[in-house]
C-alpha positions as CSV (number, residue, x, y, z in Angstrom):
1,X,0.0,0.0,0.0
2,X,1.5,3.6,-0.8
3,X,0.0,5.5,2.0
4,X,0.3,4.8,5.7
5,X,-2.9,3.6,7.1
6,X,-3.8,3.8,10.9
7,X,-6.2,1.6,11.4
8,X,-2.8,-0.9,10.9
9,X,-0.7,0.5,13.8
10,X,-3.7,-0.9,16.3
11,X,-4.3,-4.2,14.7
12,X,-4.1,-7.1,17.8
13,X,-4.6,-10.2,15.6
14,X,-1.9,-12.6,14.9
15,X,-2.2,-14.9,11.7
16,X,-4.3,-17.7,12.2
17,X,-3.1,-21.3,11.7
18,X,-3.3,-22.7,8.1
19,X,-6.7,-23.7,7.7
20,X,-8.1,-21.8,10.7
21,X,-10.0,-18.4,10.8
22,X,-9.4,-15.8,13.1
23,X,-11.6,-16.2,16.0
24,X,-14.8,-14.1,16.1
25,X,-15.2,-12.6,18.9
26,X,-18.9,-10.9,18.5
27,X,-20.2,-13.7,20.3
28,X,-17.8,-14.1,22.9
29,X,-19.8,-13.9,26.7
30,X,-19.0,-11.0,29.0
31,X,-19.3,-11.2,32.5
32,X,-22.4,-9.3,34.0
33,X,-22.0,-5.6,34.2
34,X,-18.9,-5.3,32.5
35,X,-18.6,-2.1,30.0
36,X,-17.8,-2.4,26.2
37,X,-15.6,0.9,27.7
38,X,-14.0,1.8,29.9
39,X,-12.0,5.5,30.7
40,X,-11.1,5.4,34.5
41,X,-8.8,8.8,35.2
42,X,-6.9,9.9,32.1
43,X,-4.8,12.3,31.6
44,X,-2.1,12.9,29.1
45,X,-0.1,16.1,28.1
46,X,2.0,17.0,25.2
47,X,4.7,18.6,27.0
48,X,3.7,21.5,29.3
49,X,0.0,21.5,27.4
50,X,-2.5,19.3,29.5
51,X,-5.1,17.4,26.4
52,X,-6.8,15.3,28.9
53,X,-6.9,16.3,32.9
54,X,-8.5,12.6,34.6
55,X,-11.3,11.8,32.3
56,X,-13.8,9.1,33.7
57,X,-16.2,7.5,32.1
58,X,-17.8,4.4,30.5
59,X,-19.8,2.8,27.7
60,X,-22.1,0.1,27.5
61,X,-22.7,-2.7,25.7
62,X,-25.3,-2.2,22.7
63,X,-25.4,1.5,23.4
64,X,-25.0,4.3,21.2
65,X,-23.0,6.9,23.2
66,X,-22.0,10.6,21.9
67,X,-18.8,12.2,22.7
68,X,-19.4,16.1,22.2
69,X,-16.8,19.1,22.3
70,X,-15.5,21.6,20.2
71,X,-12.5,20.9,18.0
72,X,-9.3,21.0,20.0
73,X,-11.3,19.4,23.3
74,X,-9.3,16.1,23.1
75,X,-11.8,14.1,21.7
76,X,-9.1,13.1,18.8
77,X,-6.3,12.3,21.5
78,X,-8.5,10.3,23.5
79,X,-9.1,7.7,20.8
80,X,-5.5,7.8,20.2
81,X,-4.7,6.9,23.6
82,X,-7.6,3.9,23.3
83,X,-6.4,3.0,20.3
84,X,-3.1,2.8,21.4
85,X,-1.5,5.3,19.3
86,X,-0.5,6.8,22.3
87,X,1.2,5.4,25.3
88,X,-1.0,5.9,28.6
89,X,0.5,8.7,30.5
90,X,-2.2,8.5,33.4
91,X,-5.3,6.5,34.3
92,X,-6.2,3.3,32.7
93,X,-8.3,2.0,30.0
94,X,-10.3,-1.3,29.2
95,X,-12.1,-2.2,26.4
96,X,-14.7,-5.2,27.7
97,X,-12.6,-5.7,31.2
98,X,-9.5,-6.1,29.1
99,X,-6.4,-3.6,30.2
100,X,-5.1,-2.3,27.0
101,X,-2.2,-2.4,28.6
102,X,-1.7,-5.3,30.3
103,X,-3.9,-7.1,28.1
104,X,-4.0,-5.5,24.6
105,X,-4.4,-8.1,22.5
106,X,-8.0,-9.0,23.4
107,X,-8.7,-5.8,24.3
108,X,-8.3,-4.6,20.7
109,X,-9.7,-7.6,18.7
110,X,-13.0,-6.0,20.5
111,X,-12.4,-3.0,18.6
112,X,-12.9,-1.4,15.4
113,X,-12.4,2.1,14.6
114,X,-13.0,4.9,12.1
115,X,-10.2,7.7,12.2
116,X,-11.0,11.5,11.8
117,X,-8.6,11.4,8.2
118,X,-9.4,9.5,5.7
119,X,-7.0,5.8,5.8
120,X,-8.5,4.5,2.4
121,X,-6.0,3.2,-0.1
122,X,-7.7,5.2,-3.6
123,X,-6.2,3.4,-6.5
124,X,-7.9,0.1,-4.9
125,X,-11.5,-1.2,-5.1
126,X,-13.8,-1.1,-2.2
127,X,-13.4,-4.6,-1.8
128,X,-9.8,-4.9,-2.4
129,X,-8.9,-2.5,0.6
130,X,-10.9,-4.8,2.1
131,X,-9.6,-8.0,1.8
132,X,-6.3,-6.0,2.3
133,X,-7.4,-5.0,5.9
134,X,-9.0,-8.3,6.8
135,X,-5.4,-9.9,6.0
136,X,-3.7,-7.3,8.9
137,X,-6.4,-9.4,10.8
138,X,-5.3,-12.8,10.3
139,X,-8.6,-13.5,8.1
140,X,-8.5,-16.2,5.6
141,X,-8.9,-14.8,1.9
142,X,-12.0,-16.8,1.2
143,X,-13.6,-15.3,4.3
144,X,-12.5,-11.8,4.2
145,X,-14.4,-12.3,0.7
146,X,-17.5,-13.6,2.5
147,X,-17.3,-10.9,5.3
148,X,-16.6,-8.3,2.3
149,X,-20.0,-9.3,0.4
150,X,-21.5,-9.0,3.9
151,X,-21.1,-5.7,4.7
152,X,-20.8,-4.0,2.4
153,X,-24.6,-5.0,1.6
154,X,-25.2,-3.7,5.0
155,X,-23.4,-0.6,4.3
156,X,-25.5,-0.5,1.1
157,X,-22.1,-0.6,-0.9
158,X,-22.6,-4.0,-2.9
159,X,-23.1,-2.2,-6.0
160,X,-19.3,-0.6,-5.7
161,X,-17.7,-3.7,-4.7
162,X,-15.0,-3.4,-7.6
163,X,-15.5,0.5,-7.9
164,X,-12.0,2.5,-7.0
165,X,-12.0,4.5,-4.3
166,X,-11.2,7.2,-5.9
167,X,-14.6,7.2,-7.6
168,X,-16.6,7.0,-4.9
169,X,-18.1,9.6,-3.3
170,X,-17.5,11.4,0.2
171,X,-20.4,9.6,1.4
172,X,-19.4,6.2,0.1
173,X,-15.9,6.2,1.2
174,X,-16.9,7.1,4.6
175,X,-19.4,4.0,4.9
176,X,-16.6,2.0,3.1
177,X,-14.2,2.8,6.0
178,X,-17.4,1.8,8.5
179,X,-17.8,-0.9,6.4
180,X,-13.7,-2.1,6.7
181,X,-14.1,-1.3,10.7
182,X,-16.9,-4.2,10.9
183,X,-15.2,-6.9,9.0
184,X,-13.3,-8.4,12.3
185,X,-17.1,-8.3,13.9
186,X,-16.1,-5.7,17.0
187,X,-18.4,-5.2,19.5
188,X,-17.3,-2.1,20.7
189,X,-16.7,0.5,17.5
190,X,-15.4,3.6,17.4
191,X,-15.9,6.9,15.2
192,X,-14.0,9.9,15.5
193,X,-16.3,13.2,13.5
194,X,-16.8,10.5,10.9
195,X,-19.6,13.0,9.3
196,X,-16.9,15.6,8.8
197,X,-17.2,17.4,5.1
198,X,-20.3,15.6,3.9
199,X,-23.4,16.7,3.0
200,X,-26.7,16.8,5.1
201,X,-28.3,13.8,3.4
202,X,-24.8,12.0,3.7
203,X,-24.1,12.3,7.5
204,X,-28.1,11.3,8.1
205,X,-27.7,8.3,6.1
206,X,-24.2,7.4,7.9
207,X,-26.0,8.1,11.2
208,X,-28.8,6.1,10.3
209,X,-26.4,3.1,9.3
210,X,-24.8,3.4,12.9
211,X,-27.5,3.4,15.0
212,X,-28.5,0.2,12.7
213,X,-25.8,-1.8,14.2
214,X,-26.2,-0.6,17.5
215,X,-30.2,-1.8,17.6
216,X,-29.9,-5.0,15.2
217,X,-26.1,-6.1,16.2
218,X,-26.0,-5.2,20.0
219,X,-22.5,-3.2,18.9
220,X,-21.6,-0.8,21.5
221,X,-20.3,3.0,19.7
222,X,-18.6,6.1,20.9
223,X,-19.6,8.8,18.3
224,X,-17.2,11.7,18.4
225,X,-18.9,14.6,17.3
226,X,-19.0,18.7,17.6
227,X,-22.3,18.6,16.1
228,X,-25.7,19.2,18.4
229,X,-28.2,17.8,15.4
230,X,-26.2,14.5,15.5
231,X,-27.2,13.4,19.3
232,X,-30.6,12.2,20.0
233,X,-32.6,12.3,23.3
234,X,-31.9,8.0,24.0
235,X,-28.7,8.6,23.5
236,X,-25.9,8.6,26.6
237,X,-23.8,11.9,26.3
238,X,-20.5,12.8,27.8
239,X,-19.5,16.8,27.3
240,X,-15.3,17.0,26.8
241,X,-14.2,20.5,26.8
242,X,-10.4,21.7,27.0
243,X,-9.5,18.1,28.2
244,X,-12.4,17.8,31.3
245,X,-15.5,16.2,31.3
246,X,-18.2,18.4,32.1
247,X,-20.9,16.3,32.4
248,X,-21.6,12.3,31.4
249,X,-25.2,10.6,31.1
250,X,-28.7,10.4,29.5
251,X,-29.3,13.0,27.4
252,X,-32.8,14.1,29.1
253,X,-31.1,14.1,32.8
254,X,-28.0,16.7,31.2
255,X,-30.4,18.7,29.7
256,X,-33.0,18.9,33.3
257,X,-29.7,19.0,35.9
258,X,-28.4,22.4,33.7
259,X,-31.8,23.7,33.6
260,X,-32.9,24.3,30.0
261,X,-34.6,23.2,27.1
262,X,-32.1,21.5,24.6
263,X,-28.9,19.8,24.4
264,X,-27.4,23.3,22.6
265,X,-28.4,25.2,25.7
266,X,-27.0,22.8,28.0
267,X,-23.7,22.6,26.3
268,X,-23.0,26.1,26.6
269,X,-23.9,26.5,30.4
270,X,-22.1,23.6,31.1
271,X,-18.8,25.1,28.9
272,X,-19.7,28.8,30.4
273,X,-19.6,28.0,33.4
274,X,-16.5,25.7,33.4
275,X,-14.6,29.0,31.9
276,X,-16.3,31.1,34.9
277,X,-14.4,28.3,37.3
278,X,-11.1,28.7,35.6
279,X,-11.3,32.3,35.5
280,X,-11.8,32.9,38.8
281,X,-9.0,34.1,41.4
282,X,-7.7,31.3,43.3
């Protein structure tokens, strides 16, 4: 491949044996209450300049939950750091009780993830990059095929199986990338302002697409967003602003506890006030 792709640096699967898949682990059993994630006191600096100061908090299992904050609120360095991009400076992560640390090999074959930039390889089909990433995997050709045809029907993509990339539209190539996130069958996935540049009907249909596999596949998400219109009132929210969380939880209960009428509202108390706080003499 003549680009460098991300999504590589994270990949936990070794080859499988000749004639063996790689293990699926969407049906693996959890123990009771554990969380698809897990963010227990984070922090992490880039020299003097604190990113994350001991973020806390945690996603469930076949829930759709949405990570809002401005651009530059550490949204981006967060999923490096689960990712694993990033060493751990503070605090620990675990993806389905799994250390990504200690244990980052099953942590991250629970994971699949779709990068702010764009990782696609253009002068490849849709399929091709697939069966490209599947191999980083450890999956058999054969079933990387299989997997391919799968979802890519989900992603309603079928039709541009052997279509570059490069022909594809904005739209397309971002469900392409969903649709290369899903082939390992994850149960936790990840999406970092995946609607970025696209057009209204676009990011709807994207959305739509994710909340899909959140209600028919039990697939637990954290959608990374600065945008209000993309969080809905079921959804879980947790406010990140200049590297603190500022509030984590049902949608309704953020929006009653800060005292107004809409999720817009509530994020700018909740961002106003935390710049009162740091303003104030000490």
């Amino acid at each position: 491949m003549g680009h460098n792709d991300r999504s590589a640096a994270m990949t936990p699967s070794p080859a499988p044996i000749a004639g063996q898949s790689a293990p699926d682990v969407s049906s693996r059993p959890d123990p009771a209450g554990t969380s698809a994630l897990s963010i227990d006191g984070v922090s992490h600096a880039y020299g003097p300049r604190c990113a994350l100061a001991d973020v806390s908090f945690a996603v469930a299992p076949a829930s759709f939950t949405a990570l809002l904050g401005l651009n530059g609120a550490g949204k981006s360095t967060l999923f490096s750091l689960i990712t694993r991009l990033f060493g751990i400076q503070a605090g620990r992560i675990s993806i389905f009780g799994h250390d990504i640390c200690h244990e980052p090999g099953e942590a991250l074959r629970s994971l699949g993830v779709v990068f702010q930039p764009r990782t696609l390889d253009l002068d490849l089909s849709a399929m091709q990059n697939l069966i490209y990433h599947a191999a980083l995997h450890g999956i058999a050709r054969s079933e990387a095929r299989e997997r391919g045809d799968e979802v890519l029907a989900r992603l309603d993509l079928a039709d541009r199986a052997g279509s570059k990339v490069r022909d594809l539209s904005g739209g397309q190539m971002r469900r392409l990338e969903i649709a290369r996130a899903l082939l390992h069958r994850p149960r936790l996935l990840l999406l970092d302002e995946a609607t970025v540049g696209l057009d209204v009907k676009a990011r709807a249909d994207i959305l739509d697409h994710v909340r899909q596999l959140v209600a028919e596949q039990g697939i637990g998400v954290l959608w990374a967003t600065h945008l209000f219109d993309e969080i809905s009132a079921g959804d879980d929210l947790v406010v990140l602003h200049q590297g603190r969380v500022l509030a984590h939880g049902p949608v309704p209960r953020i929006i009653a506890e800060t005292g107004v009428h809409d999720i817009h509202a509530a994020f700018m108390r909740l961002t106003g006030a935390a710049a009162g706080s740091r303003g104030a003499a000490p």
